[in-house]
C-alpha positions in Angstrom: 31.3 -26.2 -20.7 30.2 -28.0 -24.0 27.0 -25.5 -24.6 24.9 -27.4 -22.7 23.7 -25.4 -19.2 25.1 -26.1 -16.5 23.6 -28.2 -13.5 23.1 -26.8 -10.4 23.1 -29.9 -7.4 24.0 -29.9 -4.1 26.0 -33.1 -5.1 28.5 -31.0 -7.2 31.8 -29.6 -5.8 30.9 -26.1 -4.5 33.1 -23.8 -7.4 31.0 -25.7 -9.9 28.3 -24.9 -8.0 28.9 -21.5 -8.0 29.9 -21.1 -11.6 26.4 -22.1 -12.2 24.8 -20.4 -10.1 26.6 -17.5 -11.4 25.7 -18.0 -15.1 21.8 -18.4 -14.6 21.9 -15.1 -12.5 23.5 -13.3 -15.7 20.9 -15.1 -17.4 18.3 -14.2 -15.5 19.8 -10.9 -15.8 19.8 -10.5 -19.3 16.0 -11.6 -19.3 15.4 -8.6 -17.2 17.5 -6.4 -19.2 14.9 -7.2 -22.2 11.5 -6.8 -20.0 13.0 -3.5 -18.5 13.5 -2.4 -22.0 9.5 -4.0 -23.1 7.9 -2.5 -20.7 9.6 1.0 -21.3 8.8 0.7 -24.7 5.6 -0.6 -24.5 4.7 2.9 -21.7 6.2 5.2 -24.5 3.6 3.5 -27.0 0.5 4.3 -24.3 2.1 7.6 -23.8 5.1 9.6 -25.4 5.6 10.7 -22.1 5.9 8.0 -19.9 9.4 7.9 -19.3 11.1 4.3 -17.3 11.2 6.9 -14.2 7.6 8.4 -14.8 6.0 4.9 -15.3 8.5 3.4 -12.3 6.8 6.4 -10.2 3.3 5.8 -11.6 3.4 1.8 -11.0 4.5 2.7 -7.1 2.1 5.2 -6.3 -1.1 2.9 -8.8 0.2 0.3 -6.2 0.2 1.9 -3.3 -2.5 5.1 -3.3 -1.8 7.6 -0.6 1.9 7.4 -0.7 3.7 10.4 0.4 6.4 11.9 -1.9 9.1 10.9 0.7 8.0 7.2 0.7 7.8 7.6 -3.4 11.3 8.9 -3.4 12.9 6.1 -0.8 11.4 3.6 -3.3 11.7 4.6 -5.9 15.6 5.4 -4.9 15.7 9.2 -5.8 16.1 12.2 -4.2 13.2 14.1 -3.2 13.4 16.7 -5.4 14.0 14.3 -8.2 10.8 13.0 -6.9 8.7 16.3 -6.7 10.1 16.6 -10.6 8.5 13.3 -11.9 5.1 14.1 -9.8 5.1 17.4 -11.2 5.3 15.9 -14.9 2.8 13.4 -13.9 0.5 16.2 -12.6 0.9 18.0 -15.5 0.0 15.2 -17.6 -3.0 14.7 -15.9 -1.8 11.2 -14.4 -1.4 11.9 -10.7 -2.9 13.9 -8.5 -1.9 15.1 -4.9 -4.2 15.5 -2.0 -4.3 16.0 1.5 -3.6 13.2 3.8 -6.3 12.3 6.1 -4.0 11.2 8.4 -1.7 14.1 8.8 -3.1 17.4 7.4 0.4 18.5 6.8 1.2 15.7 4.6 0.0 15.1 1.2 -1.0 11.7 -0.4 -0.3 10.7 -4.0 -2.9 8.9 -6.6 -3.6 8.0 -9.6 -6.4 9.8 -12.1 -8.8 7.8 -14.2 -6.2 9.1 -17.0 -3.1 7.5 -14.7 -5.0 4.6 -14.1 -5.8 3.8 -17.6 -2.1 4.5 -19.1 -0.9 2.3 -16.4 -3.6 -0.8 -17.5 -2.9 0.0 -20.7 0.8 -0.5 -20.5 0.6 -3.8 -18.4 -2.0 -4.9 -21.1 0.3 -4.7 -24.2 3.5 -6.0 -21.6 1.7 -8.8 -20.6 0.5 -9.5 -24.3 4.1 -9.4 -25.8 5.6 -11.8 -23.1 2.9 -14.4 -23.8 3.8 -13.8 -27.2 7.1 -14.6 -26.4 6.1 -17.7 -24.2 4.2 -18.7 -26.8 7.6 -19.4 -29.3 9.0 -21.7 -26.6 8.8 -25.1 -26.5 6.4 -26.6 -24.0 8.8 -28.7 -21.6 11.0 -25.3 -21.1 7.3 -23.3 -20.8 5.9 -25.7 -18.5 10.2 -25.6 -16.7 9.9 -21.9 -16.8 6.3 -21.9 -14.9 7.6 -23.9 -11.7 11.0 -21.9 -11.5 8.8 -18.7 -11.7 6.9 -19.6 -8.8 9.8 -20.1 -6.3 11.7 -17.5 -7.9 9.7 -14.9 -7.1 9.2 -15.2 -2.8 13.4 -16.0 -3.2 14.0 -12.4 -4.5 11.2 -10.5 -2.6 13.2 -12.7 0.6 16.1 -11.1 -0.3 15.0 -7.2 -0.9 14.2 -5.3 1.9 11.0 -3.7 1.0 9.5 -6.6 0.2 10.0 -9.0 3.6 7.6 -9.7 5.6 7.8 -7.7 8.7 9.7 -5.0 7.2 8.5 -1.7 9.5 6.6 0.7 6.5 8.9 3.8 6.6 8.1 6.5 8.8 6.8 8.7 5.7 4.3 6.4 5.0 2.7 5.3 8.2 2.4 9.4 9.7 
């Protein structure tokens, strides 16, 4: 390649194709690389203690209130007691609390405190701030290229995860 990126057609011989494919997915997975790192900056600015796997836990459960701590863990992909850790810390820090499930007596739901709530805002505030920041420095015909990729490139990957297709059963823990 001379530096310039590469095209991806469906007019182009397949391994070129492919080889371009494969070089916007490492750059798209760079990009990541550097809002993974952002946003667990930006959570140990809002609170020393908000760890990538504390905020990872508190983003699931502020999105999903009521989640059980075996649907936290399968999400999350950690073990339950790895799980009952990060609660505990989150407990303890006056971020979550745990309650009984309305629907199962036995079972005990996960939410967020005013405190969990407000670290979490506060985190996506100053996240959201730095990327448009960063948006900001481009130039406005890669912005404006940028804006209509986004909005196909999201549905593409949620298609392609599990837990986010439509019509994917809600895991036992959840639904009892």
């Amino acid at each position: 390649m001379d530096g310039q990126d590469p095209e991806v057609r469906d007019d182009i011989p397949p391994r070129e194709r492919d080889n371009a494919l494969l070089q916007a997915a490492d750059r798209l997975a760079a990009a990541a690389e550097i809002l993974v790192s952002v946003s667990a900056r930006t959570a140990v600015a809002v609170d020393s203690r908000l760890s990538p796997p504390l905020l990872r836990a508190l983003t699931l459960v502020g999105t999903d209130p009521g989640l059980t701590l075996a649907a936290l863990a399968e999400r999350a992909q950690i073990s339950r007691s790895r799980a009952s850790r990060v609660c505990d810390t989150l407990e303890e820090a006056g971020l979550l609390a745990r309650s009984p499930r309305t629907e199962d007596r036995r079972g005990v739901g996960l939410s967020l405190t005013g405190r969990g709530r407000s670290a979490l805002d506060r985190v996506r505030e100053q996240r959201t701030a730095w990327i448009k920041d960063a948006l900001l420095r481009m130039p406005e015909s890669d912005l404006s290229g940028l804006l209509a990729a986004l909005r196909s490139l999201g549905p593409s990957l949620a298609h392609g995860h599990p837990e986010h297709r439509p019509g994917t059963p809600v895991s036992p823990e959840r639904s009892a």
